[in-house]
VEXDREN-2710 file (C-alpha; in Angstrom, 1 decimal):
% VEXDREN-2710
k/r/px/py/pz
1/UNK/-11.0/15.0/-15.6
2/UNK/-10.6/14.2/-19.5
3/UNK/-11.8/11.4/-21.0
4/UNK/-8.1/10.6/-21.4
5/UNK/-7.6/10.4/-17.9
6/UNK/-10.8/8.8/-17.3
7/UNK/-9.6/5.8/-19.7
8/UNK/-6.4/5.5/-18.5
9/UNK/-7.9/5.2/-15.1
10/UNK/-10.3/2.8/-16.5
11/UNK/-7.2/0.7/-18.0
12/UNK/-5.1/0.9/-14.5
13/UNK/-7.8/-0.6/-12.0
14/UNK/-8.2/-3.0/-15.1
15/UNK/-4.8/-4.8/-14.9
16/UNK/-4.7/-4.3/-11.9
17/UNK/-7.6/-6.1/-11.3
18/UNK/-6.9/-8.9/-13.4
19/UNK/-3.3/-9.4/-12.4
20/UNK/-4.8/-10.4/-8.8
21/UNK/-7.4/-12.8/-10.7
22/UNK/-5.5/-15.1/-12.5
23/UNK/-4.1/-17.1/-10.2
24/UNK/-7.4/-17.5/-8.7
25/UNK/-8.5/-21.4/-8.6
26/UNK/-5.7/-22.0/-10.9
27/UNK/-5.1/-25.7/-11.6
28/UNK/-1.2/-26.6/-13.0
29/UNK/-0.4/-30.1/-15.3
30/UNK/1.2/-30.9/-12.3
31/UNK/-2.1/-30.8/-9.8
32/UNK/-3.8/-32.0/-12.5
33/UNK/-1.2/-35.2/-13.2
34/UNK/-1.3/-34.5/-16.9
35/UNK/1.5/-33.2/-18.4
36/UNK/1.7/-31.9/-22.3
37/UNK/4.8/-32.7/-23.9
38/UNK/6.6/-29.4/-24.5
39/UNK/5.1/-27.4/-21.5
40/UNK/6.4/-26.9/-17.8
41/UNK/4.4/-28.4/-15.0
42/UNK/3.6/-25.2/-13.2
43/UNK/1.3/-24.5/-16.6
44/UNK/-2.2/-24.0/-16.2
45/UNK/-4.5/-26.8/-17.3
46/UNK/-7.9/-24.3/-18.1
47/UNK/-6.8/-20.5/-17.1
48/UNK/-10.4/-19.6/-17.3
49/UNK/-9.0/-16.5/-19.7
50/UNK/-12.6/-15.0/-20.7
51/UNK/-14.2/-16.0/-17.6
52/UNK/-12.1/-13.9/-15.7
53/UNK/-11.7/-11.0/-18.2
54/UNK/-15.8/-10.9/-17.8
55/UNK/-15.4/-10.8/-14.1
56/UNK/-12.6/-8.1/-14.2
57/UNK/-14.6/-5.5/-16.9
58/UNK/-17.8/-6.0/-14.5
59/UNK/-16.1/-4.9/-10.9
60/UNK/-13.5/-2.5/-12.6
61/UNK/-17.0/-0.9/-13.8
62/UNK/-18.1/-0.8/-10.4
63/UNK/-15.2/0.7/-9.1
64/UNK/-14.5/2.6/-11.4
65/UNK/-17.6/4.7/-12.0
66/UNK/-18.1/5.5/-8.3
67/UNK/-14.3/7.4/-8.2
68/UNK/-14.9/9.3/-11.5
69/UNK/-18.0/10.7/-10.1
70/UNK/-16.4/11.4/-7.5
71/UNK/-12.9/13.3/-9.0
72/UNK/-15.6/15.5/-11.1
73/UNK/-18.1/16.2/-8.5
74/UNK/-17.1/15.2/-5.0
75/UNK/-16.4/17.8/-2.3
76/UNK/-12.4/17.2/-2.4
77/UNK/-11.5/20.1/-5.2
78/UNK/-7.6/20.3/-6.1
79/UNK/-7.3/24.0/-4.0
80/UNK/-8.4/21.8/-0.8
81/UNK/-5.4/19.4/-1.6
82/UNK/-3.2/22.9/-2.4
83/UNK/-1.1/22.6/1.2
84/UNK/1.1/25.1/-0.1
85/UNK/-1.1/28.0/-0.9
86/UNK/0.2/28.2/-4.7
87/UNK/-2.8/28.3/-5.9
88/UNK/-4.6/30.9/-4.0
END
């Protein structure tokens, strides 16, 4: 694995990761019954943008490191996954 590969793996658990937790204990205007003039009601009062981002760096780490250590050194190689026999 290249470092490349390792980042972009890094950056794909990531967004992934943080597109599931942003609607998480999201509060809109509307829910809220305050509405800013200019806005629609389905905006988010306090999106808890750091918070979150924290929270996503922290377990992306954890999952993260675990499969890298595991593409470099685990007992899965890419001639086990070679069902073809090219590479033999």
């Amino acid at each position: 694995m290249t470092i490349t590969a390792a980042l972009v793996l890094f950056a794909v658990i990531w967004f992934m990761l943080l597109m599931m937790a942003l609607p998480i204990r999201e509060r809109s205007q509307e829910d809220e019954g305050v509405r800013v003039p200019g806005t629609p009601a389905s905006a988010p009062m306090d999106p808890m943008i750091g918070k979150k981002m924290f929270w996503v760096t922290v377990v992306t780490v954890i999952l993260w490191l675990p499969l890298v250590l595991f593409i470099l050194y685990g007992p899965v190689t890419m001639a086990d996954l070679d069902f073809y026999g090219r590479n033999r």
